[in-house]
C-alpha positions in Angstrom: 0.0 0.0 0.0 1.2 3.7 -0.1 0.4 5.2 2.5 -0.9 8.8 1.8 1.1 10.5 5.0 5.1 10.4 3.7 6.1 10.9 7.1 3.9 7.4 7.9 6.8 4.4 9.4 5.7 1.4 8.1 8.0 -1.6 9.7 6.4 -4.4 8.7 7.2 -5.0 4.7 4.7 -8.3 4.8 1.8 -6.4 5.2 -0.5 -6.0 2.6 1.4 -3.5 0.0 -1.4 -3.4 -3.3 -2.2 -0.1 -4.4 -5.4 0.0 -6.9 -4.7 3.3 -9.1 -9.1 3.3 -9.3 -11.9 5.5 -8.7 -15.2 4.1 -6.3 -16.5 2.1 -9.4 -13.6 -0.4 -9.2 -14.0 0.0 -5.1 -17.4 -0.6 -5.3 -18.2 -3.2 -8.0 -16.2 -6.0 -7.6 -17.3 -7.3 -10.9 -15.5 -5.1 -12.4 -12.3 -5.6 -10.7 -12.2 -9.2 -11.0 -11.1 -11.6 -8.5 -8.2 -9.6 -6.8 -10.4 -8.3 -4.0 -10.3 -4.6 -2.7 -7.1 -3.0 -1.5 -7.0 -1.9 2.5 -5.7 1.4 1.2 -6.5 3.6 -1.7 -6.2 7.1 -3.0 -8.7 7.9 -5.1 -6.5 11.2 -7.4 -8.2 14.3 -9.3 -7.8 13.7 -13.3 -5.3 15.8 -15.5 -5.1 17.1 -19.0 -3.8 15.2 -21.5 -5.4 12.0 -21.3 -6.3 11.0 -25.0 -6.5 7.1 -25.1 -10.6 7.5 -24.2 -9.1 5.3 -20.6 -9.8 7.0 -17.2 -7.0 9.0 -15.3 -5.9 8.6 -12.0 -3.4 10.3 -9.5 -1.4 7.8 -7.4 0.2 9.7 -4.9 2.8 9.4 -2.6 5.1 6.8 -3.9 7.7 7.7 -1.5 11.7 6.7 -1.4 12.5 5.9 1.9 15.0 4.6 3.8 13.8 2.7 6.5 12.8 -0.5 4.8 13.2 -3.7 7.2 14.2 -7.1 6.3 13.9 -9.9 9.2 15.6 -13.3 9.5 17.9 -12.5 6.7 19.8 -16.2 5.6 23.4 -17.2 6.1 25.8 -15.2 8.2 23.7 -12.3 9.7 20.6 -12.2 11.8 18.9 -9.5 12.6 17.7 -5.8 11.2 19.2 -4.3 8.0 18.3 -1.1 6.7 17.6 -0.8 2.7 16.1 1.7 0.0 13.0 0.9 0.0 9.6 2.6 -1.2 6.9 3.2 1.7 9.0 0.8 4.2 8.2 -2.1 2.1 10.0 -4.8 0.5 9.2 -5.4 -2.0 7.6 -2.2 -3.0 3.7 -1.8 -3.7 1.9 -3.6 -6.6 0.3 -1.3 -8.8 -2.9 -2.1 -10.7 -4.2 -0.4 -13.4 -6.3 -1.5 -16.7 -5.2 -0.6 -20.3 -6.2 2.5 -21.3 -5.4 4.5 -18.0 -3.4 7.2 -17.4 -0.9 7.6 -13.9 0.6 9.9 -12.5 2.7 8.8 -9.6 4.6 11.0 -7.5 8.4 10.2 -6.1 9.5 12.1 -3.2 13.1 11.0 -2.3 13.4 10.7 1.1 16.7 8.7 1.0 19.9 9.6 0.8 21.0 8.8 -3.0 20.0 10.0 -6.3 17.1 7.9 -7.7 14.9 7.3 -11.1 12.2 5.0 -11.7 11.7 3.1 -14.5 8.2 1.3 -15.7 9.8 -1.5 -17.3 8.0 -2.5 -20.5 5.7 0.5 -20.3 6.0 1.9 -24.3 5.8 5.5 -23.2 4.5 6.6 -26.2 5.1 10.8 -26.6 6.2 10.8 -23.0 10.1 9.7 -22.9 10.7 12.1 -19.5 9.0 9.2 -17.8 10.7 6.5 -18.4 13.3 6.9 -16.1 16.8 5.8 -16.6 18.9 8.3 -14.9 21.1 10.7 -17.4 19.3 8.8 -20.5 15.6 10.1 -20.2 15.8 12.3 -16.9 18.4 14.0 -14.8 18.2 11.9 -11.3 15.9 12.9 -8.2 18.3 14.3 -5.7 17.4 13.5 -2.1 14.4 15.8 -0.7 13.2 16.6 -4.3 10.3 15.4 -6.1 9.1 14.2 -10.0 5.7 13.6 -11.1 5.6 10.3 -13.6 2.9 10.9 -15.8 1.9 8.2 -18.7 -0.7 6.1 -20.3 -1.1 2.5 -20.6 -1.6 2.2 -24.3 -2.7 -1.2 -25.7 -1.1 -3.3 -23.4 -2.0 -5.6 -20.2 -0.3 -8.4 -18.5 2.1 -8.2 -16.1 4.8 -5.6 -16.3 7.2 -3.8 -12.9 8.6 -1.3 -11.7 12.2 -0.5 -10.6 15.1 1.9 -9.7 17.4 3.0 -12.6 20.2 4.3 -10.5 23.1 2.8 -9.8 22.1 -1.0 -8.1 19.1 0.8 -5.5 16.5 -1.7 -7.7 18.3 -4.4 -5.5 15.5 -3.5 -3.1 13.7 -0.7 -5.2 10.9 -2.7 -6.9 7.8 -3.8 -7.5 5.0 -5.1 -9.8 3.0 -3.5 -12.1 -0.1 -5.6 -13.3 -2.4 -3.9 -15.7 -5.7 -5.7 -16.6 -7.7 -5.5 -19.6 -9.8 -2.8 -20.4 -13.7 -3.1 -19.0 -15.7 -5.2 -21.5 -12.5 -7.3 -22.4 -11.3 -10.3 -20.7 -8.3 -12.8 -20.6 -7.9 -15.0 -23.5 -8.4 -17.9 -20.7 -11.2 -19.1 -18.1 -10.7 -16.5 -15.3 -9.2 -17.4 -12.3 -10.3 -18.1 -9.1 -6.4 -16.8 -7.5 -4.1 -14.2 -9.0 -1.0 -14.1 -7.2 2.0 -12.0 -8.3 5.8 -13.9 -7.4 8.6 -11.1 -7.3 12.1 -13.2 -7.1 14.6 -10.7 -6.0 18.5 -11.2 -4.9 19.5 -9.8 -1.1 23.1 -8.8 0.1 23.7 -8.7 3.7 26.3 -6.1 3.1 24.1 -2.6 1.3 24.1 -3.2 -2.0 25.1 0.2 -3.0 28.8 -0.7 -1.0 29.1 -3.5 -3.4 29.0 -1.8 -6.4 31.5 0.9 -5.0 33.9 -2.0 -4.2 33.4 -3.8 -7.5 33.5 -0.4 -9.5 36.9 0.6 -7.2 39.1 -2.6 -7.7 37.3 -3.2 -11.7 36.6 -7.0 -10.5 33.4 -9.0 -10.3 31.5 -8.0 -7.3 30.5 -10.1 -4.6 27.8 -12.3 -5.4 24.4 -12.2 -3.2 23.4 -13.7 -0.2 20.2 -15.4 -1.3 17.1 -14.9 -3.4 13.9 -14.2 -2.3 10.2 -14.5 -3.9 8.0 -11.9 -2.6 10.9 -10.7 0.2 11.6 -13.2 2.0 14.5 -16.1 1.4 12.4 -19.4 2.8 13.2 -21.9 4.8 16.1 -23.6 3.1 18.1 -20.6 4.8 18.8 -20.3 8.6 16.9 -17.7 10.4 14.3 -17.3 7.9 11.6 -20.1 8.2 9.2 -18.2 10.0 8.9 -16.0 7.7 8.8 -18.0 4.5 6.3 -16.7 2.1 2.8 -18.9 2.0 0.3 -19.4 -1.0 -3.2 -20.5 0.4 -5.3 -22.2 -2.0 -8.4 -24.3 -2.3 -8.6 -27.6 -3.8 -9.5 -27.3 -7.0 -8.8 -23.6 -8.0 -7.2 -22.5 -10.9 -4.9 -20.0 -9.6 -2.7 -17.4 -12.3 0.7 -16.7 -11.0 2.2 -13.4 -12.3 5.8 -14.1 -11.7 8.6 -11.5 -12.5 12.2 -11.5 -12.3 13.4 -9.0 -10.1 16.8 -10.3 -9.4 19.9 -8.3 -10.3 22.8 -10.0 -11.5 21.0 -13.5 -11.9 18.8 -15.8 -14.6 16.2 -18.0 -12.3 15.1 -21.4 -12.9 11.4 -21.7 -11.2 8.7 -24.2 -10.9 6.1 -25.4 -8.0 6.6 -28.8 -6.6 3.8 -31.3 -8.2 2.2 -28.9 -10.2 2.5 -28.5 -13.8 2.2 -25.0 -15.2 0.6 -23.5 -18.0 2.6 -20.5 -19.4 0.0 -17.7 -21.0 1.9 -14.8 -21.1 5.3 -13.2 -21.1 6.4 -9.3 -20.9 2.1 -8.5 -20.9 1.9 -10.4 -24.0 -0.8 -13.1 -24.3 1.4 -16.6 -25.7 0.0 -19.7 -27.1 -0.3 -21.5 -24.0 2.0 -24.6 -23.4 2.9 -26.6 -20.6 6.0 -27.0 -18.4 6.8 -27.6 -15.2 10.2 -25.5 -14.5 10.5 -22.0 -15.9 13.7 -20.0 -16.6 13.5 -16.1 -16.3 16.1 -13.2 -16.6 16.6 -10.6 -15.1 13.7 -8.0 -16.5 11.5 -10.5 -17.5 8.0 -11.6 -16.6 5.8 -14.7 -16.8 2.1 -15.6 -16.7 1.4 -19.3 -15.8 -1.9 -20.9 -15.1 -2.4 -24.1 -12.5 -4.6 -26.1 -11.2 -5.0 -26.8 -7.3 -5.4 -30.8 -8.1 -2.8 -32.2 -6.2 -3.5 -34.6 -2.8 -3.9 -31.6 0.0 -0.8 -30.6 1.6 1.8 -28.5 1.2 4.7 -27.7 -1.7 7.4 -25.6 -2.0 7.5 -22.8 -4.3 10.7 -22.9 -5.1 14.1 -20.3 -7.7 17.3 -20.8 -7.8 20.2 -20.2 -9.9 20.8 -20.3 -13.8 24.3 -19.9 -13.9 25.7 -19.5 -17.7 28.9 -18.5 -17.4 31.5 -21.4 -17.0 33.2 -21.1 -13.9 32.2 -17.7 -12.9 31.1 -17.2 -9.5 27.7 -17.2 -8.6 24.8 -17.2 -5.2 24.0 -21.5 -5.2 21.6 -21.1 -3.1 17.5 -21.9 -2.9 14.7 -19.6 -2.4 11.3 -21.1 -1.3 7.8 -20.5 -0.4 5.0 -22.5 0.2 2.0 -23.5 -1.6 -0.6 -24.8 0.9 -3.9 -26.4 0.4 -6.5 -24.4 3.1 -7.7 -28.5 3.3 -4.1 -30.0 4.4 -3.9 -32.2 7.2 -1.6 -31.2 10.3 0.5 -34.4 11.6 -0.9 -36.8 14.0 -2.7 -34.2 16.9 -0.4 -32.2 17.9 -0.6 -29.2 15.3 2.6 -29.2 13.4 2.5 -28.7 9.8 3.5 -31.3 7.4 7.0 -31.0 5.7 6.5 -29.8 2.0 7.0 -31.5 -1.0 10.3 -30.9 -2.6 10.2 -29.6 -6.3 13.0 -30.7 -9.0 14.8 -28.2 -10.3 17.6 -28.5 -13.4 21.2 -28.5 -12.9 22.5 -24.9 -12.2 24.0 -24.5 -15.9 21.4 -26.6 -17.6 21.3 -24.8 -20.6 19.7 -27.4 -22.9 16.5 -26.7 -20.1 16.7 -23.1 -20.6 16.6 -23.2 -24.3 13.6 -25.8 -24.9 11.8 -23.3 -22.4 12.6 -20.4 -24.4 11.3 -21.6 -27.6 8.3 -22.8 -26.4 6.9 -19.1 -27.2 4.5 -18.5 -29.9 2.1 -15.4 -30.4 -1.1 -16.8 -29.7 -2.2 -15.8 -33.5 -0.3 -15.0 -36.5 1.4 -11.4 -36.6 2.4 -8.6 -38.8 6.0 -8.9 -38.6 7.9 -6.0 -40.7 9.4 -7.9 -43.8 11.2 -5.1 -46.1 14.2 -3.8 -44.0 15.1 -0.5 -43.2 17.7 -0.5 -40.6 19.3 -4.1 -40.7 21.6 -3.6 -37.5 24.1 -5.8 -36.2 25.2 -5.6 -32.3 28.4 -7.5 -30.7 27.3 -7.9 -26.5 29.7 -9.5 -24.5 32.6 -9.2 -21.8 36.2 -7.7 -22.5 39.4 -6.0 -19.9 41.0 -3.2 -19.7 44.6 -3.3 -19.1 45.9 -1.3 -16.3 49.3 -1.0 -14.1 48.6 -3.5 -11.3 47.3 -2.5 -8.2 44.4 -2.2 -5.6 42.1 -0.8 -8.6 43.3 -3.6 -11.3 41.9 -6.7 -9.4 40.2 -8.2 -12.5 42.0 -11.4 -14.2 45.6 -11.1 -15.0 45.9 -7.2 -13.2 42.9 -5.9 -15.8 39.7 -4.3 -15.1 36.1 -6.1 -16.2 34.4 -4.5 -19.0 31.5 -5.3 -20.9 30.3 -3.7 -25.0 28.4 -3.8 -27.2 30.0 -3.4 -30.8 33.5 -3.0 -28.5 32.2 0.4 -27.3 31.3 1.1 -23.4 28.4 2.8 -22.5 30.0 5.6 -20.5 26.5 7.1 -18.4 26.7 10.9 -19.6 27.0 14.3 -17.2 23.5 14.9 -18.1 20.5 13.6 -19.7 20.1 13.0 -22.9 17.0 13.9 -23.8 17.0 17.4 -23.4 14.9 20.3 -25.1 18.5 21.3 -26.5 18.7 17.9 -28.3 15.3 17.9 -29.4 15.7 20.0 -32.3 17.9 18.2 -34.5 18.9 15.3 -32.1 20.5 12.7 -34.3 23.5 14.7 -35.2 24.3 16.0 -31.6 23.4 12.3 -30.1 26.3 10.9 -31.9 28.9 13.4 -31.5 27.7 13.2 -27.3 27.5 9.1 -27.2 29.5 7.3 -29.7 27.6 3.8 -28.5 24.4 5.3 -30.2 22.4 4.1 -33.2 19.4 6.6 -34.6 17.0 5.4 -37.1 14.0 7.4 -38.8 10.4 7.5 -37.6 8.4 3.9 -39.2 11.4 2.4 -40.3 11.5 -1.4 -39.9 14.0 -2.5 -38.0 16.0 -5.7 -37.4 18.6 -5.9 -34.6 21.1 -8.7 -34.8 22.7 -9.7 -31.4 25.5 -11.6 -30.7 27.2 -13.3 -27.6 31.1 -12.4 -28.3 33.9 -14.9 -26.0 36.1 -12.0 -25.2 36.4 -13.4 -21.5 33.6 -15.8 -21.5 30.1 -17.0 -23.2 27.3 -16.1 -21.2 23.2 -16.0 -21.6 22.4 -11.8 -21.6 19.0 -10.8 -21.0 19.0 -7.7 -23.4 16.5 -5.3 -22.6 15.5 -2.4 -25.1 13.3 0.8 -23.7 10.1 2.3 -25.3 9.3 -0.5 -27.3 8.3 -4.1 -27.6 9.9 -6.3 -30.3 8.9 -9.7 -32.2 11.8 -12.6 -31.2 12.1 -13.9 -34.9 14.6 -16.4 -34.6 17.3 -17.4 -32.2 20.6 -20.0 -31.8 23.7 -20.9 -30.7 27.3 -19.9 -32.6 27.7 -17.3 -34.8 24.9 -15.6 -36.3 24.8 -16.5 -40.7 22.5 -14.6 -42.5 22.2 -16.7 -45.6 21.5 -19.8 -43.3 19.9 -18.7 -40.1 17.4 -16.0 -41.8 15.7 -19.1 -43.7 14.8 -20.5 -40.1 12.9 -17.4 -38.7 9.5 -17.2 -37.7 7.8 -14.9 -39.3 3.9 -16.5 -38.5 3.6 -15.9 -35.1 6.9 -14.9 -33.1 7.0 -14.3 -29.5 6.3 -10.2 -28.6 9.2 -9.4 -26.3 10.8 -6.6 -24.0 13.5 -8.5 -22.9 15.0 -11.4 -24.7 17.6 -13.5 -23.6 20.6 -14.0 -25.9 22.0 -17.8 -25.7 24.9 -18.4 -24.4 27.4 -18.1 -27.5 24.9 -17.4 -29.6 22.3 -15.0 -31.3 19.0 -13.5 -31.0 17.2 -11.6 -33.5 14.5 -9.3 -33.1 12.2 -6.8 -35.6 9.8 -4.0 -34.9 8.7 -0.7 -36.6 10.8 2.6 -34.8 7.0 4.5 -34.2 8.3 5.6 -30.4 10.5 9.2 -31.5 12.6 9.6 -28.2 16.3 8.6 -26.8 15.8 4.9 -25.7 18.4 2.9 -24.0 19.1 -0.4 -24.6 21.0 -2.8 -22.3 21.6 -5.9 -20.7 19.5 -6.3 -17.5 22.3 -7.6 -15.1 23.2 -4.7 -13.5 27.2 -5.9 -13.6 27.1 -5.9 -17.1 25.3 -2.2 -17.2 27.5 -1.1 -14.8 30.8 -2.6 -16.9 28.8 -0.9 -20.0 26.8 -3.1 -21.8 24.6 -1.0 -23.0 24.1 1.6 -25.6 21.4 4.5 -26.8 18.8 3.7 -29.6 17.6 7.2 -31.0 14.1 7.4 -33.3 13.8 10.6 -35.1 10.2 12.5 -34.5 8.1 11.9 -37.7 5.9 14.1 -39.1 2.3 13.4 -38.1 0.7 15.3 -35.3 1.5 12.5 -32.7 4.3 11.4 -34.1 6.4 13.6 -32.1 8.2 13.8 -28.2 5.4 15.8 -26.2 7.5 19.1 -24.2 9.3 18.0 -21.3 7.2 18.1 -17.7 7.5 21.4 -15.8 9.2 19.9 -12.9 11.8 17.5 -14.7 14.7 17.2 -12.4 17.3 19.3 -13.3 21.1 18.0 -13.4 
């Protein structure tokens, strides 16, 4: 929930933290909500120009940064309290839930004490760029005590989506989802449910989070690797000190239940499944799938998933269950389990005495079971065919991977072999600019001045078709990068392992019904290849969603020109854009 005082303390981050962004219809006819039930707190905002979808418009207020998030019975070494970024005390932050077609305008007041952005990850942002949020790309940061105003519309788009912090690593504990139903009169393209439950997976660090990237970024190697993983905050009880608070799914024999799970994780690919249950997937990065059945799931970093179930298992209990897809041979990585539990409401306790009964153990694949990750991956279809853009415009080719820099050894060359880590894409670093830059300065003839400000840029022309090539490079070492790209969603036309060949690979794509994407994992050593139409004018970037690879530079700006309709072009920048 966010709590409309700012000055409010809440401590405990398992309490109930759903926002509804509605007015007293949604409050008042459950019928129209759905199933999800009715929030225990809601602020119901006054309407503002601009909203031109035909959606209503809400003000969600009071989506404060603060610093005095608590995290109990955290797992390995450390017991106890640890302070963290968080938003309204919780952890993780407050669901927001809209339908298509609705305009928000959420307020951030920084109440800690770093710089921060938010980003609405998958949100297309369509004429409103200032909002999307990654710091010195769209927006100059908000500096602690200041405020921004996020103000955008859902446009043609529902599933499940999140929200995180763009800044530096604070989305280690800076997050939450973002679920946006179908517009009134629609409906899923499934039986509705009688459960919706959204599954954040996150990564904790005893140590702050923000003190690991300062060490990593001082000595130029690897950072540390996490602690644990958590699904909806809390590690489970595979780790000590945590079982108490290990997350638990109630559920009636018999339900179909929707699971809107999301990949909030920093530095890490999850495997996930539910023990004895076989899942329906149904949707991916809110796009509907042709639905097909699995029962482990792998997720990076960025990425969400939509599985359906069915409660038909004997009544008791069954772990929930993410762990680790680790890549990147021999490279370093958190082995550890994070659990909740599924629990039928009708499961027996043992004997008389009260104590619940163990639960079921899932199987999970081998932590670098890549042959598992791939037959999940293209399992996605489009659930009908699609219009994928045939005649080329832009046919661009991008290198992704790790490299060094050499320096003279000592406490700040601590990589392999006395070098620094670095990461590219086409061998250029995405170095994060002084300030942002998508300014009214840059507006007015943009492409030219983009390049000559950020060599890693490419700019294209409003409604040209576009194909992106990109390839896994063995600089240093293979590894599976979950490459996410800003203001739009793409079509996944083909991927594979090796080197990408256009004369034999091109012949395999899919060009019937491709998977619609936000974030698409590259294989490890290999290729993926993505098209869409450049119809979002603004300065987008594109990156890999590990935040080690983002901070070593993998990354780079994507540019789209203003066209020449009437909303074909970047609406003026908000009043109360941060300055630099």
């Amino acid at each position: 929930m966010l709590s409309p005082n700012p000055d409010e303390e809440i401590e405990d981050s398992r309490k109930d933290n759903r926002l509804l962004c509605r007015d007293e219809e949604w409050v008042n006819n459950p019928e129209a909500r759905g199933s999800v039930g009715a929030p225990s707190n809601l602020t119901v905002g006054e309407p503002f120009p601009g909203n031109s979808s035909g959606g209503r418009t809400y003000c969600c207020q009071c989506a404060g940064i603060r610093g005095r998030g608590q995290v109990w019975g955290t797992p390995r070494e450390v017991k106890g309290i640890h302070n963290r970024i968080t938003v309204n005390g919780q952890y993780p932050g407050p669901t927001l839930e809209v339908r298509d077609g609705d305009t928000l305008a959420i307020k951030v007041m920084n109440s800690a004490r770093y710089n921060v952005t938010i980003h609405w990850h998958g949100i297309r942002q369509i004429g409103t760029p200032w909002a999307d949020g990654p710091e010195y790309v769209t927006q100059c940061p908000i500096q602690p005590g200041a405020t921004y105003t996020y103000k955008f519309t859902i446009e043609n788009q529902d599933g499940t989506l999140w929200w995180h912090a763009h800044s530096r690593w604070l989305r280690a504990t800076v997050f939450g989802a973002l679920i946006i139903y179908p517009k009134l009169g629609t409906s899923y393209p499934f039986a509705q449910p009688q459960l919706e439950i959204p599954i954040l997976l996150g990564e904790w660090w005893n140590r702050d989070p923000i003190d690991v990237l300062r060490q990593a970024t001082f000595t130029g190697a690897a950072p540390n690797i996490s602690d644990a993983y958590t699904i909806n905050g809390q590690p489970g009880d595979l780790y000590r000190c945590s079982s108490k608070d290990t997350v638990n799914f109630f559920v009636n024999s018999g339900d179909t239940v929707l699971l809107r799970i999301i990949n909030a994780a920093l530095n890490q690919q999850l495997f996930f499944t539910v023990a004895n249950h076989r899942l329906t997937v149904v949707g991916a990065d809110a796009a509907y799938t042709k639905p097909f059945s699995t029962r482990t799931l792998m997720l990076g970093p960025g990425q969400t998933t939509d599985v359906l179930f069915t409660a038909d298992q004997t009544p008791g209990r069954y772990y929930v269950a993410a762990r680790a897809y680790a890549s990147a041979p021999n490279a370093p990585f958190d082995n550890t389990t994070a659990t909740a539990v599924l629990e039928y409401k009708s499961a027996p306790c043992i004997s008389n005495k009260g104590f619940l009964s163990k639960p079921n153990l899932p199987r999970l694949p081998a932590y670098n079971d890549s042959a598992t990750a791939t037959a999940f991956t293209t399992h996605f279809r489009s659930p009908s065919n699609v219009k994928v853009p045939t005649q080329i415009d832009e046919n661009l080719f991008f290198t992704v991977g790790f490299g060094f820099f050499n320096c003279n050894p000592g406490p700040q060359c601590q990589g392999p072999n006395n070098t620094r880590f670095a990461a590219s894409m086409n061998n250029v670093s995405f170095c994060t600019p002084k300030n942002d830059l998508l300014t009214p300065s840059i507006l007015s003839g943009y492409t030219e001045r983009l390049h000559h400000r950020l060599p890693s840029c490419s700019t294209n022309k409003f409604g040209s078709k576009v194909q992106i090539v990109l390839q896994d490079t063995a600089i240093f070492s293979v590894e599976d990068h979950p490459m996410h790209l800003h203001g739009y969603s793409f079509y996944v036309v083909g991927q594979g392992f090796g080197n990408f060949n256009p004369r034999r690979d091109t012949a395999k794509f899919n060009f019937i019904d491709p998977p619609k994407r936000n974030t698409i994992d590259v294989p490890v050593g290999g290729w993926a290849v993505i098209r869409f139409v450049a119809d979002n004018p603004g300065v987008w970037l594109m990156h890999c969603h590990i935040d080690a690879h983002l901070t070593w530079g993998l990354a780079m700006a994507f540019a789209v020109e203003n066209g020449a309709g009437e909303l074909q072009s970047i609406n003026p920048p908000p009043e109360d854009l941060p300055p630099c």
